[in-house]
C-alpha positions, 0 to 999 in steps of 0.5 A, a space after each residue: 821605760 825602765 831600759 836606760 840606753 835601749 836603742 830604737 830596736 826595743 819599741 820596734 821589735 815589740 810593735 812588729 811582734 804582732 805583725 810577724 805572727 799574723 805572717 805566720 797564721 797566713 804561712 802556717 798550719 794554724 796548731 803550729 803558730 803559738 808553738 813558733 811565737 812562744 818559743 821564738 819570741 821567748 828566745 829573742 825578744 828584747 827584756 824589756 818593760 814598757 808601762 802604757 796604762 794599767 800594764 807592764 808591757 814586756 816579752 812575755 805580755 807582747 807575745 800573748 797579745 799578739 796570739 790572742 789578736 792574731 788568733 782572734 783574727 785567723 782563728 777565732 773558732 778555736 780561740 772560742 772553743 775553751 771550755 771552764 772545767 773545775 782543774 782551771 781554778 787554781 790558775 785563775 784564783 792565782 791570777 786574782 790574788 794581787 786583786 785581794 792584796 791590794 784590797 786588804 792594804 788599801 792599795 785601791 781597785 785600780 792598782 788591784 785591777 792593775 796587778 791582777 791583769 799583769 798577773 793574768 797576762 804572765 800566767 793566765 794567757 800562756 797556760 790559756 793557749 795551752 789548754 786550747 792549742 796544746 791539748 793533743 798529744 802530737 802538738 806537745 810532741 812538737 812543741 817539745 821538738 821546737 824547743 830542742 831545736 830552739 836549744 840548737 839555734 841557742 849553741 853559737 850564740 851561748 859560744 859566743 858569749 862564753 868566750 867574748 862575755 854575755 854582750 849579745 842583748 846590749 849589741 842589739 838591744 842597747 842594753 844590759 838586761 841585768 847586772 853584768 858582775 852577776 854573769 862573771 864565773 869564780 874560774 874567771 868565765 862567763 855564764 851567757 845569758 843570750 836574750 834572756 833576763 838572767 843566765 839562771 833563765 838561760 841555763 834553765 832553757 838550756 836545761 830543758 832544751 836538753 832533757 826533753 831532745 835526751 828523753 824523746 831519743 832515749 825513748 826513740 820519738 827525736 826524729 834521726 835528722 834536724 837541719 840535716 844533720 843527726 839528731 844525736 850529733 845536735 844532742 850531744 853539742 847541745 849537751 855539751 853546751 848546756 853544761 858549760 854554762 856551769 850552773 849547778 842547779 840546772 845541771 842537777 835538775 836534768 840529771 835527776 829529772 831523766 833517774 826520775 823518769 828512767 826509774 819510774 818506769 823501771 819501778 812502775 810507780 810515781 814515788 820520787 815524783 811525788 817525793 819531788 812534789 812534796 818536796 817545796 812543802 818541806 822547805 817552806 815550812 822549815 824555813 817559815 818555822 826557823 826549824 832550819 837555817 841551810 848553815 849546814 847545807 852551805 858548810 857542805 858545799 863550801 867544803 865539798 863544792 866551792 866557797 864562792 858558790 856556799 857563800 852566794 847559797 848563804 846570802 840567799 837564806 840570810 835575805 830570805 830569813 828577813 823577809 820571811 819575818 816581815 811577811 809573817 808580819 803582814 796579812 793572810 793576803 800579804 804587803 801588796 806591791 810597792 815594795 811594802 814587802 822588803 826590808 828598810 832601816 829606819 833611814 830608809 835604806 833597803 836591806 834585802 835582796 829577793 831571789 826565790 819566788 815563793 818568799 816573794 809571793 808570802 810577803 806581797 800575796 801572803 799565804 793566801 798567794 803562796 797556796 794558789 801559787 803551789 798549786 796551780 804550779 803543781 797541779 798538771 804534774 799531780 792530775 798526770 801522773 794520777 791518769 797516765 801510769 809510768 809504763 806510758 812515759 816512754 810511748 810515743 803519745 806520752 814521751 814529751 808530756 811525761 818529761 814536761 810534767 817532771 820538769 813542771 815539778 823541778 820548777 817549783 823547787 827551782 823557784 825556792 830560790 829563784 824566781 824564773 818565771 818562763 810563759 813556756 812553762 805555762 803552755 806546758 801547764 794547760 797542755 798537760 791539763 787540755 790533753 788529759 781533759 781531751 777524750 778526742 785526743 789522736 790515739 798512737 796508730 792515727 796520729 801519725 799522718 797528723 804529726 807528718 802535716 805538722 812537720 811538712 808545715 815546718 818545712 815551709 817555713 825553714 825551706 826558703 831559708 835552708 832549701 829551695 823554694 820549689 822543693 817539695 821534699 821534706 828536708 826540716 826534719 826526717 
């Protein structure tokens, strides 16, 4: 374990994971469990990496083989009720790309075998249960419910670490789970980073915990009370939660994620969708060409925003600089793993730092990897707004997609600079896809009974805690 000073809890909390949803599957309506175990297990968790055999255990590894155990055992028909379809490939070629990899830099089979598992846990398993749980229009709604709420139950903990310093994860888990100096603001505060690996994730979650409450209230699908309280009360703490972690880039990307949305329905079209889409394609090639070094865009925001914050834009792209020449250097498959992709002196010693996922990806999967990668990222957002057309976005079946497909374009231009990968945006993935391929899907007039089940059985869950047992009455949500 690479964890020094995780305490006892770490092991615990990972081996019991899959016990606690085994619990829900007895508890709960069965669509309602992966919703409950990938946002809870994400939100709390410890980050963590055990390595047993040929794979890295960690959050998002445990929570996907205590689904697919725990579904195996509850709710094997469904699990079986996958069926291959052709939109499928890109996922699955980007699964296997560390396979290639490893082959054409003689890594071996086993660490092929290896890497692509990893891969495929990380990737595959949540974009898996999307395509099977999450293909119905009433369950994305609810997933997207959760996660606000999840946001919610995110506010006192975020309190706490603005005021006391990101200290949660080490109180519980024993440890810091990434560099404490990175959590320290230039105005002398704090950005939190709760149980997540970095405050960039967070503030990520924190985001999108947001946009999707604010649109799903704008478009009047936020049920009027959550935890007895009115929804517009929690979105506006929630909100104003969100921006105190004081992270630009997320902050951007809710604002324009709810203009994009507004306006293509105003506009009826997709245009700044597509613009969005196309825009890491622009990037990558300006970058990989040299055409453009991002002196110009740090001088702005030096001059207009803050030094400090130009300054840290900077070091990313001078980083990213060389290693976007050792990775044209390597070949159409990349270094492999092992750090054959970074940058050492002839000492030995390692000169760079890797943020964005997409330089990560060309130097250890090459541009064999990158292409799979942008696809497979990008493709439930291309395959819904060619289906649904922009007039849908706000109706209650298609509120909740239409943000997460929005947000699933915001990703990939997060992750030219950052490498935040969240399984919860994989669900969002093979939802999208699942719900698009589903000609069976609930139609707005008949799922509301289902939608009214689906809250009553979150209700079982929360009223041992927040209500009497034997009230019958729904108080979760109203």
């Amino acid at each position: 374990m690479g964890n020094p000073g995780a305490n006892i809890l770490v092991p615990l909390a990972f081996f019991l994971w899959p016990g606690v949803v085994i619990l829900l599957y007895k508890k709960l309506d069965k669509r309602l469990v992966p919703v409950i175990a990938y946002v809870a297990g994400w939100m709390f968790l410890p980050c963590a990496e055990y390595d047993i055999f040929m794979l890295k255990n960690t959050k998002s590894t445990v929570i996907g083989y205590s689904l697919l155990a725990a579904t195996w055992l509850f709710d094997k028909e469904k699990l079986l009720s996958y069926r291959f379809r052709s939109i499928d490939i890109p996922i699955i070629l980007w699964c296997t790309t560390p396979f290639f990899s490893s082959l054409a830099n003689g890594l071996g089979i086993y660490d092929g075998l290896a890497s692509t598992l990893y891969t495929t846990i990380k990737w595959g398993i949540p974009y898996f249960f999307g395509r099977v749980y999450f293909n119905e229009s009433d369950i994305l709604k609810t997933l997207a419910i959760t996660i606000f709420i999840g946001g919610i139950i995110y506010i006192p903990f975020s309190w706490f670490e603005l005021i006391m310093s990101p200290q949660l994860h080490r109180l519980t888990y024993g440890f810091h789970q990434h560099d404490f100096l990175q959590t320290l603001r230039e105005d002398g505060g704090y950005r939190p980073m709760v149980y997540m690996n970095h405050g960039l994730m967070t503030s990520m979650w924190m985001m999108l915990a947001s946009l999707l409450g604010m649109w799903l209230y704008i478009t009047k699908v936020l049920p009027k009370k959550i935890f007895f309280l009115p929804s517009s009360l929690l979105l506006a703490l929630l909100i104003g939660t969100f921006l105190m972690y004081q992270s630009m880039g997320a902050i951007f990307y809710f604002a324009m994620s709810l203009l994009i949305l507004y306006i293509g329905i105003k506009w009826k079209n997709a245009v700044l969708v597509i613009v969005l889409l196309v825009t890491p394609y622009i990037y990558i090639f300006s970058r990989s060409t040299g055409s453009w070094d991002g002196t110009n865009l740090t001088n702005y925001i030096a001059e207009k925003i803050s030094p400090a914050r130009a300054q840290s834009l900077q070091f990313r792209f001078d980083n990213e600089t060389i290693l976007i020449d050792k990775a044209l250097q390597g070949s159409f498959f990349g270094w492999g793993g092992y750090g054959r992709a970074r940058v050492f002196t002839d000492s030995g010693k390692d000169l760079s730092t890797t943020d964005g996922l997409w330089v990560i990806t060309l130097g250890n999967q090459g541009s064999y990897g990158l292409l799979w990668l942008l696809f497979a990222v990008q493709l439930p957002t291309i395959f819904f707004i060619s289906r649904k057309k922009p007039v849908q976005w706000e109706s209650p079946a298609y509120a909740a997609p239409a943000a997460m497909a929005v947000f699933i374009a915001f990703t990939m231009v997060d992750n030219l600079l950052n490498a935040m990968v969240n399984p919860i945006y994989l669900v969002f993935a093979g939802g999208l896809h699942g719900l698009l391929l589903n000609k069976t899907d609930l139609s707005l007039e008949s799922s509301e009974e289902t939608e009214l089940d689906l809250f009553r059985e979150f209700d079982k869950l929360t009223s041992r805690f927040l209500s009497d047992p034997g009230n019958s009455q729904s108080k979760f949500i109203n």
